[in-house]
N, C-alpha and C positions, 0 to 999 in steps of 0.2 A: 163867353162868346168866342168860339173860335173861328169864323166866318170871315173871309175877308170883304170889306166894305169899302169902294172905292171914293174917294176924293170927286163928288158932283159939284160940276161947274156951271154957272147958267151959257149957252150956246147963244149966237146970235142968230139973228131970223137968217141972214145967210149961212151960215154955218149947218143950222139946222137944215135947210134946204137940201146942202151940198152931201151932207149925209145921209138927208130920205132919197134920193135921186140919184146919188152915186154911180149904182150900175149903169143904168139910163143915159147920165151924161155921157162916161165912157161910151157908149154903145153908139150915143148920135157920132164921137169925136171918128171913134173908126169906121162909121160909114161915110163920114164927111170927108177921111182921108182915103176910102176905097174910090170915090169918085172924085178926087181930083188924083190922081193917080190912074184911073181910066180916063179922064178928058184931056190929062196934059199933056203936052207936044215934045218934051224936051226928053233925051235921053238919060234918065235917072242913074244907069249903069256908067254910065261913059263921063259923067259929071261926076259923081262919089269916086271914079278910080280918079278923074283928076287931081280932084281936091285932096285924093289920100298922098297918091303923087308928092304935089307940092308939101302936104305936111310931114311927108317922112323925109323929103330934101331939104327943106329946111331944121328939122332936129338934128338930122347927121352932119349938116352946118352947127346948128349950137352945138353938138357933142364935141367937135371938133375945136370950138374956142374954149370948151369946158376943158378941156384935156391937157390944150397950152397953158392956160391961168394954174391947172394944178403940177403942171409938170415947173412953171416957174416960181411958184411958191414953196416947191419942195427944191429945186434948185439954191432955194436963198434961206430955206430954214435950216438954221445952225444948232449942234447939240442943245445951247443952254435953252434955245426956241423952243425945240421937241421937250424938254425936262421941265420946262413951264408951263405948256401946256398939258402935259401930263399929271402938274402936281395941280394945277389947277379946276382939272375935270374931277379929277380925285377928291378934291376939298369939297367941289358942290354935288359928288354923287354922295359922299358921307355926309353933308349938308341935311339932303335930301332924305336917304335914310332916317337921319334922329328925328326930320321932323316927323315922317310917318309915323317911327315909333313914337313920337307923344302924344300924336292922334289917336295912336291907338291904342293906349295907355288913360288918354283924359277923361276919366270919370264923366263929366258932363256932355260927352260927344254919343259914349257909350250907352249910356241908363238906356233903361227899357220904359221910361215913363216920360208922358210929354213935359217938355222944359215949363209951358206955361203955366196947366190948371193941375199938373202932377197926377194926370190921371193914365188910364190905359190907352198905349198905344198898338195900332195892327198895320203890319206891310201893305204895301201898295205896289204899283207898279211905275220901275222907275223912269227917268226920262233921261233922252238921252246925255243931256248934261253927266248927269248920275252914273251914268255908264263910262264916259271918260274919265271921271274922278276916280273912277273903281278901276283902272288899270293901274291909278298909284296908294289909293291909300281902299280900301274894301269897302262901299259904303251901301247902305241899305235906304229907302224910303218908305217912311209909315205918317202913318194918318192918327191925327187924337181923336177918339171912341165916342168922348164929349161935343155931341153936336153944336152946342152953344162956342166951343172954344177954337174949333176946324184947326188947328195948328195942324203944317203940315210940312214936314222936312226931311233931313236926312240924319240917319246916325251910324257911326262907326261902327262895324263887324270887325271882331277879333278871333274869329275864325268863320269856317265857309258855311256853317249853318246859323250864323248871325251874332249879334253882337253878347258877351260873355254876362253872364250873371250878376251884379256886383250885388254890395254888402246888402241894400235896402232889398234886393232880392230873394237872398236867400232866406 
């Protein structure tokens, strides 16, 4: 079975809705806002440059206390300061590396077969949880084949076409 088979969830009667109607909603939303945008009175141009106004003079205000605070913390950071915080970022980016590599390393993250009924698993698509996880360690989401068992998670890629072979594999 090479087919991908997604992960069915049951939909609530609103949900369902929101997806048979979709286009529709949108369609009433922007004719609702084409007519009050014909019927309103207020200068929409002249209100939006205000508002941009005040929020660009207010940032260049915060830019300006952001700028003291760092020009006074570098004022009062002394060598041993700067060498501590250097060996300390250092310790948790090498931290951070070993854990990666034992994720990507641990047998049980890796297999190609679901943790619970040990049967065949196939990709799915990921969410976006899944997708931030995967700017630090590679991670894939698949679905177990076993309708009865639905296991459905993520497992470790050890290179960009998915997670490597192990022993029960080959």
């Amino acid at each position: 079975m090479s087919g991908h088979h997604g992960h069915h969830r049951r939909k609530s009667k609103f949900g369902s809705f929101l997806g048979a109607y979709s286009v529709e909603i949108i369609a009433a939303v922007v004719v609702g806002l084409g007519i009050l945008l014909v019927l309103e009175r207020m200068n929409i141009r002249l209100t939006f440059f205000a508002w941009a106004t005040i929020g660009a003079r207010n940032a260049l205000h915060a830019l300006g206390h952001v700028d003291n605070a760092v020009a006074d913390a570098i004022a009062r950071l002394t060598l041993s300061n700067a060498l501590g915080f250097i060996l300390i970022l250092g310790a948790v980016f090498a931290i951070v590396l070993r854990i990666r590599w034992r994720l990507v390393r641990t047998e049980s993250l890796t297999t190609l077969r679901c943790p619970r009924c040990d049967g065949q698993i196939h990709r799915v698509h990921r969410r976006l949880g899944d997708r931030v996880l995967g700017w630090f360690v590679p991670v894939r989401r698949y679905s177990c084949s076993n309708r009865e068992c639905q296991w459905c998670g993520i497992r470790v890629a050890t290179s960009e076409h998915g997670p490597a072979p192990t022993a029960s594999a080959q």
